[in-house]
N, C-alpha and C positions, 0 to 999 in steps of 0.2 A: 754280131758279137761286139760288145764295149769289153777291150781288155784297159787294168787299173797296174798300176806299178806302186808299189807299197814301199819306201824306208826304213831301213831300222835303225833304231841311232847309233853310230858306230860304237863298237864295243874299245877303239884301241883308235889312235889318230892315222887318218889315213884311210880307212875301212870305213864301210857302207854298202850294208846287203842288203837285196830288195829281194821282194815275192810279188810276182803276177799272179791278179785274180781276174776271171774270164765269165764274163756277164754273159748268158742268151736270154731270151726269149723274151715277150711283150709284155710279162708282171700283169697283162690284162686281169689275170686269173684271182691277184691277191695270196695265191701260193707261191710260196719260197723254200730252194732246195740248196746245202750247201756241201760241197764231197772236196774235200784234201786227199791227197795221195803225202804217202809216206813222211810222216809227224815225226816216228825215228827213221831220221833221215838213211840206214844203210839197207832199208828194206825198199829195193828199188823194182820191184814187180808191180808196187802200187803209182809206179809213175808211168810204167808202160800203161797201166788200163787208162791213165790219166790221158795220155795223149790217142788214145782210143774215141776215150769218150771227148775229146775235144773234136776231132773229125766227125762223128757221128751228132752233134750235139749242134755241130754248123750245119749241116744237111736237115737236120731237122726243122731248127731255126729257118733256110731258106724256104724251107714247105710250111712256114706259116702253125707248126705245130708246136711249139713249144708258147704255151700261155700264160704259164707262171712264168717265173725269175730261176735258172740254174745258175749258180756261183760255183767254179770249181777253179780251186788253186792247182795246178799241175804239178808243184814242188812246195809244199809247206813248211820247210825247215832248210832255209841257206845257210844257217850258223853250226847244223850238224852235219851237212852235206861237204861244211868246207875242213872237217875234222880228220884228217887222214894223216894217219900217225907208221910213218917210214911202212908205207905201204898195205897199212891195216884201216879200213874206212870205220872208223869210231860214231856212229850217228844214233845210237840208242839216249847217248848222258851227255849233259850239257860237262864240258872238258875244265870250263871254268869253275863251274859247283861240284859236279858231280851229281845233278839231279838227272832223273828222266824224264825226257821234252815229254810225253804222258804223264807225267803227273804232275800235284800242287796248281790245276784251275783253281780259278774263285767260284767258290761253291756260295752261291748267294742267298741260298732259300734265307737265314737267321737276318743277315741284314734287308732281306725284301718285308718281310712281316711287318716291322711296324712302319712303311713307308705307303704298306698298302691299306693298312688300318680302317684308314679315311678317308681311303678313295674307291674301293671296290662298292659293287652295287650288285642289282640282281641279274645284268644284261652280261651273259654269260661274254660274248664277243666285244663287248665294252671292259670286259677284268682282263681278257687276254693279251689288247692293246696295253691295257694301263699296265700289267706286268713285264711286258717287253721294253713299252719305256722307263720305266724304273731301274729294268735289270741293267737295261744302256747303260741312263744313267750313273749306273754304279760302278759298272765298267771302266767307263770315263773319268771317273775319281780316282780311279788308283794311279799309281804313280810307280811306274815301273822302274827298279834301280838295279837291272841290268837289260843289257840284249834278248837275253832268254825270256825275261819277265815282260821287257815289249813285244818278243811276238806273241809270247802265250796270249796277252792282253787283246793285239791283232786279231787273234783266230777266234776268242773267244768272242769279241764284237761283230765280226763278220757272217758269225754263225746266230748268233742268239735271237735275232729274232726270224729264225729259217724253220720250215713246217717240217722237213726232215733232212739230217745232218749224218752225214756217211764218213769216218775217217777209216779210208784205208790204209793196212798193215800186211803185216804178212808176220811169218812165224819161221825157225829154222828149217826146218824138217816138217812139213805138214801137212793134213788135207784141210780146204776149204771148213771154216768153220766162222761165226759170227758171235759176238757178246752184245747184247741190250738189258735194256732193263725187265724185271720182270712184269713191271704193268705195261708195257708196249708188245707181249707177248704175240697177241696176233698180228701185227705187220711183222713181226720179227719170222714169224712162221712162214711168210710169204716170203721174204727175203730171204729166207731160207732156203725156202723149195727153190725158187730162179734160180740162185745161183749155186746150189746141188751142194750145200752145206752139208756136211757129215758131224757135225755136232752147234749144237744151240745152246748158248751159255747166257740164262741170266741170272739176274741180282738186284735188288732195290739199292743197294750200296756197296760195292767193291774194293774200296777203301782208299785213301791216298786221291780220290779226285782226280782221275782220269778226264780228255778232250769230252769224250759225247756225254760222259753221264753230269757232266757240271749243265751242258745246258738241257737236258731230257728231264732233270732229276726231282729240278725246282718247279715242274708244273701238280707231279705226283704229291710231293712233300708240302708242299700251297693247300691243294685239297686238302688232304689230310688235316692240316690246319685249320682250313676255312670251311669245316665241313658244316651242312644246317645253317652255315651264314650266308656266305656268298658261291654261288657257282665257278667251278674252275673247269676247265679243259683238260686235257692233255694234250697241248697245244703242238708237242713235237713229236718226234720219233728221232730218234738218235742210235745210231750204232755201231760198233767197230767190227771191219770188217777184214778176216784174214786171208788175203789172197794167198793158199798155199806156204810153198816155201821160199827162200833169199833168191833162191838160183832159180828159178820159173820166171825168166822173163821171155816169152813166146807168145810169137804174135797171136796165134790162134785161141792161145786160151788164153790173152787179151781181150783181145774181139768179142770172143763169149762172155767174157763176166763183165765185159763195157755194156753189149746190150741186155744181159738179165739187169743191171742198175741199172740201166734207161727202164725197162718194164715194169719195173719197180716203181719209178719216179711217174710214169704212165697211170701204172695204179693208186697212186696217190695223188693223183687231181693234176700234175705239172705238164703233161706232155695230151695231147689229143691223136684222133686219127685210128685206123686199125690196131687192136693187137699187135705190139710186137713180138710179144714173146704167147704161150698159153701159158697157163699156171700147172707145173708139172707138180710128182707126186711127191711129201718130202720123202728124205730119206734118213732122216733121223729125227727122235721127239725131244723138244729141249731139255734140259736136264739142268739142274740150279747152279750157280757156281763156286757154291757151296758141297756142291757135291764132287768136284775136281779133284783126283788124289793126283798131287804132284811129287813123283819118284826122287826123292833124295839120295845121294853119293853120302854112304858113313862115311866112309875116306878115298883119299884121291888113288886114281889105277885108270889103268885104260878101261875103255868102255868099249862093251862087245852086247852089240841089240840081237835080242833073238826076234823082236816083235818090230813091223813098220808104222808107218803112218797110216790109219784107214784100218789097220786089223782090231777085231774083236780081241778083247781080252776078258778071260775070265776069274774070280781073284784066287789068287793061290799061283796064276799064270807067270811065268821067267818072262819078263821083258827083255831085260840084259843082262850081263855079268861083271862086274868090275874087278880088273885083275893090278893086285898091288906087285910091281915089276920088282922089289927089294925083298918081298918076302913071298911070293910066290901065292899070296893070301887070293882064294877065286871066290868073291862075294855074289851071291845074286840076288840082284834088285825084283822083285815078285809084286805083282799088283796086290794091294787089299782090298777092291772095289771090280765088281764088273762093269763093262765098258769099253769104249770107245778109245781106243790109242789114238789122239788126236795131233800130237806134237810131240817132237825128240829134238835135242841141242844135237847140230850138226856137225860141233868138235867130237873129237874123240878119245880124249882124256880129258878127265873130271877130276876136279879138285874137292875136297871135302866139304859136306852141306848145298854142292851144286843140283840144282832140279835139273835134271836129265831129260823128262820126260813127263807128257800131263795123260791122264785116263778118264773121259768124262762118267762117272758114274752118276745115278739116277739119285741118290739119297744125301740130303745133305749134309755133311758134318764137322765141317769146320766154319769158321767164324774171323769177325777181322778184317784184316787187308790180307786180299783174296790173290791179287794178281802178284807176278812176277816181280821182279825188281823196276 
C-alpha cells in the first residue's frame, strides 16, 4: 500500500486540511478503481465500510491479488467533517456557500468536443486514452477560488481516469439502495444484487452534476456525439452508493458491504483469485429516477410514518401524517406511485415543502434536477 497525503489551500490563515488517498495493488492490469467514503461528510457509515475495506484490501494486496490499481480515500471531505455547529455535525453544505459537496462538478463533455475533434481516430483504446488526457487536462486549468472548489477539483482528478468509481453515501432512514447511470445499467445490476440493494435508481442526467455522473457521463455523451465517426467506450462505471441509514455504523454490516465492493471490483478485471463473493439473486428491478415520487410537507407539523424503510407501497397508500400542533390540522401524506419506500428524513418535524420521504416507482414522470438538495 503507497498511502498520498493531499493539501488543501487553507480556507482562513492558520488552517490546512489534508485527505489521505490509499494506493493497492500492481496496476499490472491497466485497470483502475476509485471509492470515497462519505462526500457529505455527516454521513459516517460510509467511512466504517472505508476502513473495512482498507484491512481487507491490504490482505489482499499481500496475496498478490490485487492487479489493477484501488485508490480509496477513507475520508473525502475534511472541510465538512470539521463543520460542527454547537453540537450539530453540519457535513451535507459547504458552510461558507451554502452548496452541496455533491454538486456543481465540472461536467466536461461541451468543453472535451472540440479538443477531441482532431485527435480521435478509429483505435477505439487510442480515443479512450486521448479522452482521459484531455479530460486531465482540463481539470488542471481550472482554477479553484475556494477550499470547496479545490477539493471538488481533487476528487474529480483522482477519479477520472478510473475504470470504476464508487462514492459512498448513505441516506437518513434507509435501506440499501444505489444511483447510476442508465447506460451503465448492467454492472449497476450486479452491484446491485452484491450488495442486496432494494432499489436501482438510474438516469442519463440527474441535474446539478453530482461526484460519479461528471466522470461516467462524458464517456455516453462523447458517443452520442461521435457516433459513425469515431469509436468510444464506455470507459467507466460510476455509481453512488447508499449505505443504509446515518446511524448504521456496525461492524458486521461493514464487513459485508466491504466485501460485496471487493466482488464487485473482482468482477470488473481489478482483483484475481477465487470468487469472493457468488452473484446472488437481485431483489429489486431498477426503476428510472424519473420515476422517484418524493413526499412533500404542504406545511410544517409533526411527522408521524405509518410506512418504514424496505415496505411496499401501494398508491393511494398513508405513508405518514403530519399534524399541525396550533390547529390540530391531521394531514396525510399518501403515495401517487407504487413502490418501493426506499428513504424517510429522520427528524420528526417537518417544515413546509420538506421531502419527507422518497418511493421508487417504475414509471417516469418527472424531469429536471432529480435529486435532493
Amino acid at each position: 500500500m503507497r498511502s498520498e497525503i493531499h493539501a488543501l489551500p487553507a480556507a482562513s490563515a492558520g488552517t490546512t486540511r489534508l485527505l489521505r488517498s490509499l494506493h493497492f495493488g500492481t496496476g499490472q492490469s491497466g485497470r483502475k478503481a476509485y471509492i470515497h467514503a462519505a462526500l457529505h461528510a455527516d454521513e459516517v457509515p460510509a467511512m466504517l465500510v472505508a476502513q473495512h475495506l482498507r484491512q481487507r484490501l491490504l490482505a489482499l494486496e499481500t496475496q498478490g491479488l490485487i492487479t489493477g490499481e484501488v485508490l480509496l480515500l477513507p475520508m473525502a471531505n475534511p472541510v465538512g467533517l470539521s463543520q460542527d455547529l454547537q453540537g450539530a455535525h453540519f457535513g451535507r453544505f459547504d458552510a461558507a456557500t451554502g452548496l452541496n459537496f455533491n454538486r456543481a462538478y465540472r461536467h466536461l463533455t461541451q468543453a472535451l468536443i472540440p479538443r477531441l475533434e482532431l485527435l480521435l481516430g478509429q483505435d477505439e483504446q487510442l480515443n479512450k486514452q486521448l479522452i482521459r488526457r484531455e479530460a486531465l487536462a482540463l481539470l488542471a486549468d481550472w482554477q479553484p477560488q475556494t477550499e470547496t472548489e479545490a477539493l471538488k477539483q481533487l476528487l474529480q482528478r483522482l477519479a477520472m481516469d478510473a475504470d470504476v468509481v464508487l462514492d459512498l453515501h448513505c441516506d437518513h432512514q434507509a435501506v440499501m439502495h444505489v444511483y447510476a447511470g442508465t447506460p451503465l445499467e448492467a454492472p449497476a445490476r450486479e452491484l446491485g444484487a452484491l450488495l442486496g440493494a432494494q432499489a436501482l435508481l438510474l438516469a442519463r442526467a440527474s441535474g446539478d452534476d453530482p461526484f460519479d455522473e461528471t466522470i461516467s457521463r462524458i464517456w455516453w455523451e462523447l458517443a452520442d456525439h461521435f457516433a459513425g465517426r469515431f469509436p468510444i467506450p464506455q470507459a467507466c462505471f460510476a455509481a453512488t452508493v447508499e449505505l443504509r441509514g446515518e446511524t448504521e455504523t456496525d461492524h458486521a454490516l461493514a464487513a459485508c458491504d466491504a466485501e460485496a465492493l471487493l466482488a464487485f471490483l473482482q468482477r470488473q478485471g481489478l482483483i484475481e483469485g477465487p470468487p469472493l463473493l457468488p452473484l446472488p439473486a437481485e431483489r429489486c428491478e431498477p426503476t428510472p429516477l424519473e420515476g422517484v415520487e418524493p413526499l412533500t410537507a404542504p406545511h410544517a407539523g409533526l411527522l408521524v410514518f405509518a410506512k418504514a424503510p424496505g415496505d411496499w407501497v401501494e398508491a393511494g397508500d398513508l405513508v405518514a401524517e403530519l399534524i399541525d400542533p396550533l390547529d390540530d390540522t391531521v394531514t396525510p401524506l399518501r403515495a401517487s406511485v407504487s413502490g418501493r419506500l426506499f428513504a424517510r428524513v429522520s427528524r420528526r418535524w417537518a417544515g413546509r415543502g420538506m421531502r419527507v420521504a422518497k418511493v421508487a416507482g417504475a414509471q417516469a414522470y418527472r424531469s429536471g434536477k432529480l435529486l435532493s438538495m
